[in-house]
C-alpha positions as CSV (number, residue, x, y, z in Angstrom):
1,X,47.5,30.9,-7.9
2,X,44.6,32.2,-5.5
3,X,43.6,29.6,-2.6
4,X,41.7,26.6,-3.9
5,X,38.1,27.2,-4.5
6,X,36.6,24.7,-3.1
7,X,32.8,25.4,-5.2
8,X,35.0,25.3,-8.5
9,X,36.7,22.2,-7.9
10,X,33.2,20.7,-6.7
11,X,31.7,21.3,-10.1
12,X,34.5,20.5,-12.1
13,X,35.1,17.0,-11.0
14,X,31.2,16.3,-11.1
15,X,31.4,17.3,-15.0
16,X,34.5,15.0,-14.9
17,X,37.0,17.3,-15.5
18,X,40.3,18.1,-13.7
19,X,40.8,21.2,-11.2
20,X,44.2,23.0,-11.7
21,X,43.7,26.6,-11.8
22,X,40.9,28.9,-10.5
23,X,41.8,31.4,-13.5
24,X,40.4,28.5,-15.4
25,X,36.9,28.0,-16.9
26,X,35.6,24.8,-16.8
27,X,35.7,24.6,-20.8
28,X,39.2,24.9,-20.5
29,X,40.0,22.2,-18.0
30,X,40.5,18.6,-19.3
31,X,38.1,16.0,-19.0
32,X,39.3,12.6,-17.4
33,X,38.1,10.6,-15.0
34,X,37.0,11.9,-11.8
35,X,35.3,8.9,-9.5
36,X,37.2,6.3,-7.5
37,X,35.1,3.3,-7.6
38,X,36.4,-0.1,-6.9
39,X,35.0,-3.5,-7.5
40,X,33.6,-3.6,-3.7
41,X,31.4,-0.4,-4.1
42,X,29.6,-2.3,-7.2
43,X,26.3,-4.5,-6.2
44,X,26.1,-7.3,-8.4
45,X,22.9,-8.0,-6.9
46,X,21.3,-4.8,-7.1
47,X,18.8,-6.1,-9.9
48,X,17.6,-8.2,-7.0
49,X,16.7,-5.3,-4.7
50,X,12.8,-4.9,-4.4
51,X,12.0,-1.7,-5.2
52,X,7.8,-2.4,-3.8
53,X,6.9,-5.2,-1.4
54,X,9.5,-4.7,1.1
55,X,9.5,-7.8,3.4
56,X,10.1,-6.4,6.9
57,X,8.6,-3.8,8.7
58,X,8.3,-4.6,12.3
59,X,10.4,-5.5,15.9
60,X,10.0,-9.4,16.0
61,X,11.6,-8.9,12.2
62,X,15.0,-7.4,13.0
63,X,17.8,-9.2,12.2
64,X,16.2,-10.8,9.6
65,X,17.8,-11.4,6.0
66,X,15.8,-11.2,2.7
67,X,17.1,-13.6,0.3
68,X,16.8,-14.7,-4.0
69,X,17.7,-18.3,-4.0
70,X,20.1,-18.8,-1.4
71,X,22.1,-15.7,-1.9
72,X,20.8,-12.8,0.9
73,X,20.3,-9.6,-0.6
74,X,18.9,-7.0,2.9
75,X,19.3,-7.2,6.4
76,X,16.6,-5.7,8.3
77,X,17.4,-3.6,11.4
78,X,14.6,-2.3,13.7
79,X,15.2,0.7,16.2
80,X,19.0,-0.1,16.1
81,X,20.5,2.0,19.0
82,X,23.6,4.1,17.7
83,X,26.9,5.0,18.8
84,X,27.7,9.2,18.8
85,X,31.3,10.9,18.0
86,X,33.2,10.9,21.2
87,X,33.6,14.9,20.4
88,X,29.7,15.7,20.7
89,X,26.5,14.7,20.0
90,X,26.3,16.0,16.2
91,X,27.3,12.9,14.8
92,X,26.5,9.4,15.2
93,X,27.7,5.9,14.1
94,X,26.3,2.5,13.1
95,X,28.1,0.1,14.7
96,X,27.0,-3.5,15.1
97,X,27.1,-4.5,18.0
98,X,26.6,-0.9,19.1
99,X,29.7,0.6,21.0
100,X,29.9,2.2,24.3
101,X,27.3,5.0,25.4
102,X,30.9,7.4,26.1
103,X,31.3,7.5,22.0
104,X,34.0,6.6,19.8
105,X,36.5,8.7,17.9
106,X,35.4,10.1,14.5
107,X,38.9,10.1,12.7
108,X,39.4,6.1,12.4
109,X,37.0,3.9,11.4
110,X,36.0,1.7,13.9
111,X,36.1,-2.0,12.9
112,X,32.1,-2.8,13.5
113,X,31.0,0.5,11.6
114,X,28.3,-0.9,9.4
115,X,28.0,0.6,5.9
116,X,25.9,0.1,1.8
117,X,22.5,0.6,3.6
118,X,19.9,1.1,1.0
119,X,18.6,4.4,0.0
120,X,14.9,5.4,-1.3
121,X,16.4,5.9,-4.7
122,X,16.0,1.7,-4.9
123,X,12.2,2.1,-4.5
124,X,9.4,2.9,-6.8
125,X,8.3,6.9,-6.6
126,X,5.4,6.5,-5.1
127,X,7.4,4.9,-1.7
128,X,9.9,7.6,-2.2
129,X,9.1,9.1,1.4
130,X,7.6,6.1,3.0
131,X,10.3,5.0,5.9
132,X,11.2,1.4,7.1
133,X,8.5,0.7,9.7
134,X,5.3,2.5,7.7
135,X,2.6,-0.3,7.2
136,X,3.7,-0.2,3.6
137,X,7.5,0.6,4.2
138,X,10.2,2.0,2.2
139,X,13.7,2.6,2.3
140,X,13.8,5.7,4.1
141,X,15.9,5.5,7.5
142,X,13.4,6.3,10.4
143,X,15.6,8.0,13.8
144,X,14.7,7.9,17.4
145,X,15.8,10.4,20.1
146,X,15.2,9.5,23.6
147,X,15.7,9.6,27.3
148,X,15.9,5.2,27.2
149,X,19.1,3.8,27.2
150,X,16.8,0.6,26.4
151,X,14.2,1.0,23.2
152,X,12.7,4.5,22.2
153,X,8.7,4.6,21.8
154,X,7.2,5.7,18.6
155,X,6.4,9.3,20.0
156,X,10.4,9.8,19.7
157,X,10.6,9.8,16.0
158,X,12.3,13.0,14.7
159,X,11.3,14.8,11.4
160,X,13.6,13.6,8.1
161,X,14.6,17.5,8.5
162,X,16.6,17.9,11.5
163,X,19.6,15.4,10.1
164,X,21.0,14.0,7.1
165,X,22.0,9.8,6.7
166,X,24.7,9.1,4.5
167,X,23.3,5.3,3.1
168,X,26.7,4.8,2.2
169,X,29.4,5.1,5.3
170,X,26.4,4.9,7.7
171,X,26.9,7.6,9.4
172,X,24.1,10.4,10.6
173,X,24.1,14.0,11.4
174,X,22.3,16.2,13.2
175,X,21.7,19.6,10.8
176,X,23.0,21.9,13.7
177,X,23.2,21.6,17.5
178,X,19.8,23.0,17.9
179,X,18.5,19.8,17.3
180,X,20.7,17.4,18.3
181,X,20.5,15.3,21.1
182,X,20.7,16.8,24.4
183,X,23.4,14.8,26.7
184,X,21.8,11.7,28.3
185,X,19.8,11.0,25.4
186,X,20.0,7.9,23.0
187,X,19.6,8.1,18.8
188,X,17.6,4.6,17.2
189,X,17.5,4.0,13.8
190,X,15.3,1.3,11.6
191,X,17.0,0.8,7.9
192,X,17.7,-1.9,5.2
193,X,21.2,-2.6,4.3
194,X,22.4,-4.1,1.9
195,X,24.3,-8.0,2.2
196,X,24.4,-8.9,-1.6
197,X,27.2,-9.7,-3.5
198,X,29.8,-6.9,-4.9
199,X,32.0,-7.5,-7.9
200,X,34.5,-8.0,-5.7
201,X,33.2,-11.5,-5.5
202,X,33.9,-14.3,-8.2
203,X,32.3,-17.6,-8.8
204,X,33.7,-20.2,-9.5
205,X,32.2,-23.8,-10.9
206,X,31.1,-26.0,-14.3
207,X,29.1,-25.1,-17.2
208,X,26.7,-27.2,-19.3
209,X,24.8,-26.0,-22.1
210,X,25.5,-24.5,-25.5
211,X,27.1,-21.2,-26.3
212,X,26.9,-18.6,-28.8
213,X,29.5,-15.9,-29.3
214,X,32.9,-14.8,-28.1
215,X,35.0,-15.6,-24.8
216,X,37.5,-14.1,-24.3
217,X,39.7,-14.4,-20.6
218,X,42.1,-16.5,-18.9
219,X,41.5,-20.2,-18.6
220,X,42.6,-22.0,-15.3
221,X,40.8,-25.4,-15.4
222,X,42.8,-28.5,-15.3
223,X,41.6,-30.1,-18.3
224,X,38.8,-29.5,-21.3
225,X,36.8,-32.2,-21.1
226,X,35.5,-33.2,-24.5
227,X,33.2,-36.5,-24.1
228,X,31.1,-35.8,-27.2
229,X,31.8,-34.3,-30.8
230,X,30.5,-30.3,-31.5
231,X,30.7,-28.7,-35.1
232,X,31.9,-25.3,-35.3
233,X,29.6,-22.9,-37.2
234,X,31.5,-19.9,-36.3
235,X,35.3,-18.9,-34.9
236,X,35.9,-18.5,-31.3
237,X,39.3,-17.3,-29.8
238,X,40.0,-18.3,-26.3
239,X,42.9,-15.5,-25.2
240,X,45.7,-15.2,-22.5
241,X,47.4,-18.4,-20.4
242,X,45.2,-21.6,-21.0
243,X,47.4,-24.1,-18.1
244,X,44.7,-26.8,-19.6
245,X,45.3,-29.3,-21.8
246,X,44.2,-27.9,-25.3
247,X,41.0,-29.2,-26.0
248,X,42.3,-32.3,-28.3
249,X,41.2,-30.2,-32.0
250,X,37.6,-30.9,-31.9
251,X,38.0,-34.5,-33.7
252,X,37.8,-33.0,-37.0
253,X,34.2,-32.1,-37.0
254,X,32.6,-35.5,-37.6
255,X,32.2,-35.4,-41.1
256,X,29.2,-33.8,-40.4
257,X,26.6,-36.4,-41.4
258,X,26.5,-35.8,-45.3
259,X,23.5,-33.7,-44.7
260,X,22.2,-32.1,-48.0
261,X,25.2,-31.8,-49.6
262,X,25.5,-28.2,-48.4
263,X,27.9,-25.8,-49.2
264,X,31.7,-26.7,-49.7
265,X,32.5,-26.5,-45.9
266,X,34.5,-23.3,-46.1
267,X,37.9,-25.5,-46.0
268,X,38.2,-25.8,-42.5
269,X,41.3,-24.8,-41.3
270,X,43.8,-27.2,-41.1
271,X,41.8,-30.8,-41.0
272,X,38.5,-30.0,-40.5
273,X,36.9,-29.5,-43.4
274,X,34.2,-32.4,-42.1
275,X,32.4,-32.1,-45.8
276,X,30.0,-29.2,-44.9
277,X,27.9,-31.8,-43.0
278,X,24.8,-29.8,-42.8
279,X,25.6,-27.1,-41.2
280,X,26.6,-29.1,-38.1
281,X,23.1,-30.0,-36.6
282,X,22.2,-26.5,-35.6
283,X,24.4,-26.8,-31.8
284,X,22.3,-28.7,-29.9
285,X,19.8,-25.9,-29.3
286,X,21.0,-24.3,-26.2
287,X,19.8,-26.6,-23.9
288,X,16.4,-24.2,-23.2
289,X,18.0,-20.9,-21.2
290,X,18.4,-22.8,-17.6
291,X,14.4,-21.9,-17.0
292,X,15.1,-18.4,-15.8
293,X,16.1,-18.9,-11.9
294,X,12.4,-19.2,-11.2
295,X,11.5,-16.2,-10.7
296,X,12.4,-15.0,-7.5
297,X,10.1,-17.2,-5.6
298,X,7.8,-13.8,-5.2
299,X,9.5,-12.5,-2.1
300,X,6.9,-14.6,0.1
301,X,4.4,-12.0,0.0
302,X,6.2,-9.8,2.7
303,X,4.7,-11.1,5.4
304,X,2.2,-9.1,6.5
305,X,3.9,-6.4,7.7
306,X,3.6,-8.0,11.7
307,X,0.6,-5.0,12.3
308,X,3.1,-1.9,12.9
309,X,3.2,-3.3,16.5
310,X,0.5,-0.7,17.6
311,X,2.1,2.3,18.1
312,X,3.2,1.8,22.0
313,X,-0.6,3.0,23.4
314,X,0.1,6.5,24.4
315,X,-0.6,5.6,27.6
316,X,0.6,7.3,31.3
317,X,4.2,7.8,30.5
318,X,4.7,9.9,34.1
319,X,3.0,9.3,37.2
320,X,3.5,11.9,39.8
321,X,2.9,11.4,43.3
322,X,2.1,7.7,43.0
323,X,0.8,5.5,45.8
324,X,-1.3,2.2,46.3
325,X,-4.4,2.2,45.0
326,X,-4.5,6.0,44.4
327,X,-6.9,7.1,41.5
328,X,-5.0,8.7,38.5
329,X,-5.7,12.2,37.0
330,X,-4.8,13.7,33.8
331,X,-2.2,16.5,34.4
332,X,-4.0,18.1,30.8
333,X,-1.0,16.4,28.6
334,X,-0.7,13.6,26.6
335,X,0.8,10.9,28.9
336,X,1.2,12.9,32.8
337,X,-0.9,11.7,35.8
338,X,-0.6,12.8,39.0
339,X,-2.3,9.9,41.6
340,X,-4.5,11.7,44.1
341,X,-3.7,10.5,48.1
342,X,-7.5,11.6,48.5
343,X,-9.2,8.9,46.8
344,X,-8.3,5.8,47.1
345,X,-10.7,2.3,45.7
346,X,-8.8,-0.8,46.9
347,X,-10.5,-4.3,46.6
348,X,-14.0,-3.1,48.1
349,X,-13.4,-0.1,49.7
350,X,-13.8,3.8,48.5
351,X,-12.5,6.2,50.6
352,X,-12.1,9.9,50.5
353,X,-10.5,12.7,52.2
354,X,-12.6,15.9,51.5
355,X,-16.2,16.9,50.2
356,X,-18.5,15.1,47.5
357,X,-20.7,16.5,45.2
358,X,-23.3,14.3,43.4
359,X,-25.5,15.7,40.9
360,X,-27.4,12.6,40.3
361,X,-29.2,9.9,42.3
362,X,-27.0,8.6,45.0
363,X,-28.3,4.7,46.0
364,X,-26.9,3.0,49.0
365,X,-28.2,0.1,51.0
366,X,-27.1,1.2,54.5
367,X,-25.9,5.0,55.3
368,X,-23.6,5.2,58.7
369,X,-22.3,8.5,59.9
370,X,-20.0,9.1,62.6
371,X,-19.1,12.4,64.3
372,X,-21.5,14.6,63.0
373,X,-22.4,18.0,64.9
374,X,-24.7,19.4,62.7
375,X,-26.3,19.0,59.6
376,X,-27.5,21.4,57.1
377,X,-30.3,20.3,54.3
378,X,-31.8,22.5,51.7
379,X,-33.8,21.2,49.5
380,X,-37.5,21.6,47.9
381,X,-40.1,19.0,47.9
382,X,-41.3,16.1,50.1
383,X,-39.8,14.2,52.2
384,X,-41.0,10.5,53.7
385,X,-39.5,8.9,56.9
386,X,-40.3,4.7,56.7
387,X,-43.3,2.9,54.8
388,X,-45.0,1.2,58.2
389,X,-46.7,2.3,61.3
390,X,-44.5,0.0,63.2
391,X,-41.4,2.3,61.9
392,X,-39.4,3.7,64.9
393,X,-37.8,7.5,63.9
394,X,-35.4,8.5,67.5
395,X,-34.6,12.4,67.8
396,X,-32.6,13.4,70.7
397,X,-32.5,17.3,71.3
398,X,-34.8,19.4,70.3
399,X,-37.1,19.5,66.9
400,X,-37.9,22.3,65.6
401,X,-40.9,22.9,63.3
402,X,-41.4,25.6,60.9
403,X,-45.2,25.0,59.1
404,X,-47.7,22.7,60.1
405,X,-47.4,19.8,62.0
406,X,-50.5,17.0,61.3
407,X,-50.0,14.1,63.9
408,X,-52.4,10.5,63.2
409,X,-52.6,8.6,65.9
410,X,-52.3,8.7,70.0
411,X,-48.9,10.4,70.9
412,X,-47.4,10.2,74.4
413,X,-45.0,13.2,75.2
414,X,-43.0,12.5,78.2
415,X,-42.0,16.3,79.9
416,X,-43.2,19.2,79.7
417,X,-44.8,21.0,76.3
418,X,-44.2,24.3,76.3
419,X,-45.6,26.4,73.2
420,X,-44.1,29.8,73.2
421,X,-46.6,31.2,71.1
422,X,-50.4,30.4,70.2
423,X,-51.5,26.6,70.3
424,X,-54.5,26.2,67.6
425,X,-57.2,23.0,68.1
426,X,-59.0,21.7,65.9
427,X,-61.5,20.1,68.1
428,X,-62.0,20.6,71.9
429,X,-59.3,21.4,74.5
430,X,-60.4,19.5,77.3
431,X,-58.8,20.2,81.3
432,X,-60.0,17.2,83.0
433,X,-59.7,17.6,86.8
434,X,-57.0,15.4,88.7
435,X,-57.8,11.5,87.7
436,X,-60.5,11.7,85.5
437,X,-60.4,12.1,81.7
438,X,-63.5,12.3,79.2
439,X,-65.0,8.7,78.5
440,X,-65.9,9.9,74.8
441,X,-63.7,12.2,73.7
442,X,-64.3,14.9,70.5
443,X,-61.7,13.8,67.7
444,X,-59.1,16.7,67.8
445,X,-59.3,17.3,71.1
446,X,-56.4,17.9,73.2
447,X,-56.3,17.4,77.0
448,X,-53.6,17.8,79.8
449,X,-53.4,15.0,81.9
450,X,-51.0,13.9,85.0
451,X,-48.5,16.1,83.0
452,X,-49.0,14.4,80.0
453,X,-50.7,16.0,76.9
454,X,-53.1,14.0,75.3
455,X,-54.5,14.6,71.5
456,X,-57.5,13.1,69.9
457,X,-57.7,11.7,66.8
């Protein structure tokens, strides 16, 4: 016999048949039975799973239990941090509580490993790919990767293809070491598990109401308790080790209450024969089903789905170069801002370090400058010094004038005028001799007095 082919053997025991030799076809193996279930991997409550409607979708909802009745069925867990493989960071465990950020060993399993969380296959088709914390959710697990050893934000969600979840052992891969976690970072997963019963668990109590059919079983009550007559319409057999007392014979039927003289009463074995007795009052009617559990209570309307806890606000996530009451800029990403040390607004205050451009109207109240030695303006238009007569405008150094120069009103010039090129008059240039100046002079005029130069208006 060759080595075991491992693909053969695969296929074989999914068709249920044995693997024995690879020179073998499968027609030629034998069929038999191929899965190992026990009683635990059963749900006895699976008919109770919602397969729409899921209750719990959000952070203040973790930990919570969905129940039918008083039995839970899910557990909710939201953003429940993982524990990796103590060998790399390929695999991943759900442990609860979660274990130590170091990792555990993958060959035992660990005594908080969490398993029988519930896959999308539970779920209608149309939820099929919705994932435990959409605003309508589904089954499907939703992971995390992140540099917080805290809670991941929703822009650390991972795409469905870089690992595979088995919903059954609880434990996730990453599909190759491409994408798994880098070291220092931290997997999160949100999931429903399952907490209903398996068949594993047995129930135990009394029963009231009528029954119709066979039973067959062992019987380990103390005592049948028989505080009324019944009429047997049909056999029953009641197999195996009865420790009870045995049921006192049915106190032979009652004679049936005469009823319509039916027919012959089949001779009811050994002392019962009751006289036919009309058919034995049809059993008591089955006491109406037990009103069918109520109907679930309608999974109280899942609860609004608590708003999908709005995404985290893709706000700053970085700040680079921060400082008090620095002014943030976008570093051209989605969440990096680098705060600028040259502008700066604290409670009333706006300073800067640098030049300001404004291409608009710039409105002040009061303009103070300090330190300047010269200013530069170009600009086109007028421009307007003050709005009275009684407006004071001080210039010390020299002015310089490139146009025309129209003064209203008398102007005193203290010093000397000196005019380097030609002077033009409109009106009469007048050189009074020493003391004297004219009593009626000609408006323009200008006139040199006591080294004073006098214009007319």
């Amino acid at each position: 016999m060759a080595s075991i082919d491992n693909i053969e053997k695969s296929g074989r025991l999914i068709q249920g048949r044995r693997y024995t030799h690879d020179t073998l076809t499968d027609a030629q193996e034998a069929f038999t039975s191929t899965l190992d279930i026990n009683v635990g991997d059963v749900y006895r409550d699976a008919g109770l799973i919602p397969s729409s409607g899921l209750p719990f979708s959000g952070s203040s909802q973790s930990g919570s239990i969905y129940s039918v009745g008083n039995q839970g069925i899910l557990k909710y867990y939201y953003r429940h941090k993982l524990t990796k493989s103590d060998l790399n960071t390929e695999a991943w465990f759900f442990l609860d509580p979660t274990g130590s950020d170091s990792g555990i060993g993958a060959q035992l399993i660990d005594g908080n490993q969490k398993t029988n969380f519930i896959s999308p296959k539970y779920s209608i088709p149309s939820l099929a790919n919705a994932n435990a914390e959409d605003s309508t959710p589904g089954y499907l697990a939703r992971v995390f990767v992140s540099t917080s050893s805290i809670a991941p934000s929703a822009l650390d969600a991972v795409s469905v293809n870089n690992y595979a979840f088995d919903y059954k052992t609880g434990v996730l891969q990453f599909s190759s070491s491409a994408v798994a976690p880098a070291a220092g970072r931290y997997v999160y997963m949100s999931t429903y598990q399952y907490v209903g019963r398996t068949m594993s668990t047995f129930e135990t109590g009394s029963f009231t109401g009528s029954f119709t059919g066979q039973f067959q079983g062992s019987i380990t009550s103390a005592s049948f308790a028989t505080t009324a007559s019944y009429a047997v319409t049909a056999s029953y057999v009641i197999g195996g080790v009865g420790s009870g007392t045995p049921g006192t014979s049915g106190t032979s039927g009652t004679s049936g209450q005469s009823g319509s003289s039916g027919t012959s009463g089949s001779s009811g074995s050994t002392g019962t024969s009751g006289t036919s007795g009309s058919t034995g009052t049809s059993g008591t009617s089955g006491s109406s089903g037990s009103s069918g559990t109520s109907g679930t209570s309608g999974s109280s309307g899942s609860s609004g789905t608590s708003g999908q806890s709005g995404s985290s606000g893709t706000g700053f996530n970085t700040v680079n170069n921060a400082g008090l009451y620095r002014v943030l800029f976008s570093d051209g990403t989605t969440n990096a801002a680098t705060a600028s040390s040259n502008l700066t607004i604290s409670a009333s205050t706006l300073t800067m370090t640098g030049d300001a451009t404004v291409t608009g109207r710039l409105t002040a109240q009061e303009f103070y400058t300090e330190y300047i030695s010269s200013s530069v303006l170009y600009e086109s238009g007028s421009t307007k010094f003050g709005d009275s007569s009684d407006d004071l405008h001080q210039f010390t150094g020299s002015l310089s004038v490139t146009g025309s120069m129209v003064v209203r009103g008398t102007q005193t010039i203290t010093g000397s005028v000196i005019v380097s090129s030609s002077l033009s008059v409109r009106g009469e240039f007048i050189t009074p001799t020493v003391g004297t100046l004219p009593a009626s002079p000609t408006t323009g005029s200008l006139a040199v007095y006591q080294d004073d130069l006098w214009i007319y208006i």
